[in-house]
Rosetta silent file (secondary structure, phi, psi, omega in degrees, C-alpha in Angstrom):
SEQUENCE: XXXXXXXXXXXXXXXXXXXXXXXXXXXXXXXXXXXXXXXXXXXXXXXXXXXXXXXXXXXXXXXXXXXXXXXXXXXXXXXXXXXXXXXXXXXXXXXX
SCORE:     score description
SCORE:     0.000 S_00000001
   1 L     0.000  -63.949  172.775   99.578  124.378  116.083 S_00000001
   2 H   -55.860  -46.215  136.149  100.275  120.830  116.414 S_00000001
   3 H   -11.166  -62.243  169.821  103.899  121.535  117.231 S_00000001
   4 H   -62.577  -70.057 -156.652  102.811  123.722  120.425 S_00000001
   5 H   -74.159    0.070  154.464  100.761  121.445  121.919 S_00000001
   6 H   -46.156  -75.507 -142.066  103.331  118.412  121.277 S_00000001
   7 H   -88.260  -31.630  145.716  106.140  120.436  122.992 S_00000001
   8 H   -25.479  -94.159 -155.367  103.185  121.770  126.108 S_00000001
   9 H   -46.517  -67.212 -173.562  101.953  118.207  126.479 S_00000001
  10 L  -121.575   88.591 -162.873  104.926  115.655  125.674 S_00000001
  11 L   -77.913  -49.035  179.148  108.111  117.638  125.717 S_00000001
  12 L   -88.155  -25.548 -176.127  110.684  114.374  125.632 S_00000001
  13 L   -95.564   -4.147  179.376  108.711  112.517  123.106 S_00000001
  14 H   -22.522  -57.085 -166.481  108.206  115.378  120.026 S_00000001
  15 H   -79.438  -33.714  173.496  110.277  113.764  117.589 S_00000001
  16 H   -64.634  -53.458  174.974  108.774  110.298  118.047 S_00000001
  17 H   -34.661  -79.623 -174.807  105.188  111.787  117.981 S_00000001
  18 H   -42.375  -54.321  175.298  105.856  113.665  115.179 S_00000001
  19 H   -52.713  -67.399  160.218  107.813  110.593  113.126 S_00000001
  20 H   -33.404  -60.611 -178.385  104.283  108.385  113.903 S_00000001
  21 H   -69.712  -29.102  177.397  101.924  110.884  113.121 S_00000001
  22 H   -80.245  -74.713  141.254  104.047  111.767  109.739 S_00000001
  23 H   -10.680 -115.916  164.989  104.321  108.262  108.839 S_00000001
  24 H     2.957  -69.784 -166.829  100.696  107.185  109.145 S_00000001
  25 H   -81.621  -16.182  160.160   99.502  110.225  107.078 S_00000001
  26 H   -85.796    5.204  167.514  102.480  109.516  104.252 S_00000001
  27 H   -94.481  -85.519  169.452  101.325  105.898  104.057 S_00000001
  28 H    10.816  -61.908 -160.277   97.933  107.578  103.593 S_00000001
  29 L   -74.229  -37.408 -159.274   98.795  109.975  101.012 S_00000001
  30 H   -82.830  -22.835  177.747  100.765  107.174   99.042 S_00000001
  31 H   -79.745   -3.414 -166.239   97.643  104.618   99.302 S_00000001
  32 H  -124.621    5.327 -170.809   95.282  107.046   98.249 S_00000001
  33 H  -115.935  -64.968 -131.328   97.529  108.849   95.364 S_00000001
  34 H  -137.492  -27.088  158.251  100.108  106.524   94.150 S_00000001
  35 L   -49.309  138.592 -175.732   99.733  102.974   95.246 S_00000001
  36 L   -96.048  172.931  128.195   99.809  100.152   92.603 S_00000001
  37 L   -73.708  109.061 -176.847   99.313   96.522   93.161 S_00000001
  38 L  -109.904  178.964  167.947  102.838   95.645   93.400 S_00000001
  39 L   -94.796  161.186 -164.565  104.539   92.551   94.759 S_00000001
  40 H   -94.824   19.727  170.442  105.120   92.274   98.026 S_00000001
  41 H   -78.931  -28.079 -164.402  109.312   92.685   98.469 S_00000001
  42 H  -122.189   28.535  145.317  108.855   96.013   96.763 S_00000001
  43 H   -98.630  -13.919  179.122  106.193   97.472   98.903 S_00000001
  44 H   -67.713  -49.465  166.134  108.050   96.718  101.903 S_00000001
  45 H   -54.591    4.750  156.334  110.786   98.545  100.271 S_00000001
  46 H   -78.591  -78.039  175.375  108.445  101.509   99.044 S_00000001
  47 H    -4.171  -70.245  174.122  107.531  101.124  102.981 S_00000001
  48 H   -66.127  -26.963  177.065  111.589  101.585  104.332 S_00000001
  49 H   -73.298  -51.562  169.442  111.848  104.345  102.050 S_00000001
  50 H   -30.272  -54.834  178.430  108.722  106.280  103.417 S_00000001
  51 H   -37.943  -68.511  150.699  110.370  105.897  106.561 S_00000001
  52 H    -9.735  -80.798  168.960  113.321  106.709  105.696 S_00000001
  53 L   -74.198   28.603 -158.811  111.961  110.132  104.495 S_00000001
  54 L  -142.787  -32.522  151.625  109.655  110.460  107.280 S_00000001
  55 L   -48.594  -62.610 -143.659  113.147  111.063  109.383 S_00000001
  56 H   -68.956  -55.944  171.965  113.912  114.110  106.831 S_00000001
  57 H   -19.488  -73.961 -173.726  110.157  115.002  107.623 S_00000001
  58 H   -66.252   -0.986 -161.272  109.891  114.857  111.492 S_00000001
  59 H   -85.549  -79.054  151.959  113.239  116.931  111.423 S_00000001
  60 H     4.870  -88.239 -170.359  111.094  119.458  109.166 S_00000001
  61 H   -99.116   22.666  174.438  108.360  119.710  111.585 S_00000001
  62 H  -109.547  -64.667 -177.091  110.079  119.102  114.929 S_00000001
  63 L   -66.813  -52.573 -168.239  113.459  121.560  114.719 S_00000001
  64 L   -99.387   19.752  176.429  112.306  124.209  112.053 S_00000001
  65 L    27.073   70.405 -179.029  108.780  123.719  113.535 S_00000001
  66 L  -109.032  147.381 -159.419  107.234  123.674  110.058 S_00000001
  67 L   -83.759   71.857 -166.920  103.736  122.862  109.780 S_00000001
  68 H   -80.412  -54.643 -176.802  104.182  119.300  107.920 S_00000001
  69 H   -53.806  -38.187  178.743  101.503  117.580  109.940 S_00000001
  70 H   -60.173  -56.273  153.745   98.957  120.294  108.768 S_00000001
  71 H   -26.769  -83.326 -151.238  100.056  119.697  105.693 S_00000001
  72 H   -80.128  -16.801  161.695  100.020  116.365  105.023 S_00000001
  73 H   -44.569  -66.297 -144.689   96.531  116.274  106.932 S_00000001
  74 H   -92.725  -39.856 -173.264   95.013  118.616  103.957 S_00000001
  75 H   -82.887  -34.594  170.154   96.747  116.455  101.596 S_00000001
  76 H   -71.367  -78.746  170.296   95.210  113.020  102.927 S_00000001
  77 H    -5.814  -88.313 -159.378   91.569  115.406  102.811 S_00000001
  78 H   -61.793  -98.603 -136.639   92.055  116.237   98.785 S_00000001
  79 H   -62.222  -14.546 -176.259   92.958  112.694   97.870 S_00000001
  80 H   -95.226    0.457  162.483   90.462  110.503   99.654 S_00000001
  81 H   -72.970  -50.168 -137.658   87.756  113.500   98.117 S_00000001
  82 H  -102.919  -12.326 -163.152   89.226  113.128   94.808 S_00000001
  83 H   -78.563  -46.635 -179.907   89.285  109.000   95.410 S_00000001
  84 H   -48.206  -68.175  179.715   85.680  109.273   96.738 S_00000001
  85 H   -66.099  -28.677  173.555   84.343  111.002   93.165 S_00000001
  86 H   -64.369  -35.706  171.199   86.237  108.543   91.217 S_00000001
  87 H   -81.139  -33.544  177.886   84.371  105.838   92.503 S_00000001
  88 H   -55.824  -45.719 -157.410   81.112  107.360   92.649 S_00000001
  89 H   -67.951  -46.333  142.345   81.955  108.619   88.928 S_00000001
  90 H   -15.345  -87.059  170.684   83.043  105.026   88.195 S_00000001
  91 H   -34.697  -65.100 -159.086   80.108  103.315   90.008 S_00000001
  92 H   -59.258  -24.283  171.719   77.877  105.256   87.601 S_00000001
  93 H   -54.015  -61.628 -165.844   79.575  104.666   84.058 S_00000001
  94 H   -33.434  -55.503 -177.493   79.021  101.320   85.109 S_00000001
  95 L   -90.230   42.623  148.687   75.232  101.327   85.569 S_00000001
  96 L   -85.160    0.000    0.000   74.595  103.184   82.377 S_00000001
């Protein structure tokens, strides 16, 4: 879905699109899943790796036109839901 109307709309830019849009929502996923408070040399380097793998990624959903954006969309959804009830569930121990 996302694929088509990249290669319709912006035909020379797909792989860039796609690398942005992949990025962003795998920064996402890792702030709402798996981020720590770390220092900050080894989130930039957490950072360069995402990237890094964010290449293997756009390759993914640009050449074998696999639906990775859809994906990772659905995946940012369930963790900021399951982030949402922890604080609410949180918040509430609290005022007992």
């Amino acid at each position: 879905m996302v694929h088509q109307f990249l290669v319709e709309n912006f035909p020379d830019q797909v792989f860039m699109i796609f690398f942005f849009l992949n990025y962003l929502l795998l920064i996402l996923a890792y702030k709402l899943g798996f981020a720590q408070k770390i220092p900050v040399v080894k989130s930039v380097i957490i950072y360069i790796l995402l990237a890094i793998g964010t290449v293997v990624v756009s390759l993914f959903s640009g050449i074998a036109e696999l639906p990775t954006v859809e994906s990772l969309v659905v995946i940012v959804l369930v963790l900021a839901i399951y982030r949402f009830r922890m604080h609410n569930e949180r918040k509430a121990n609290q005022t007992e």
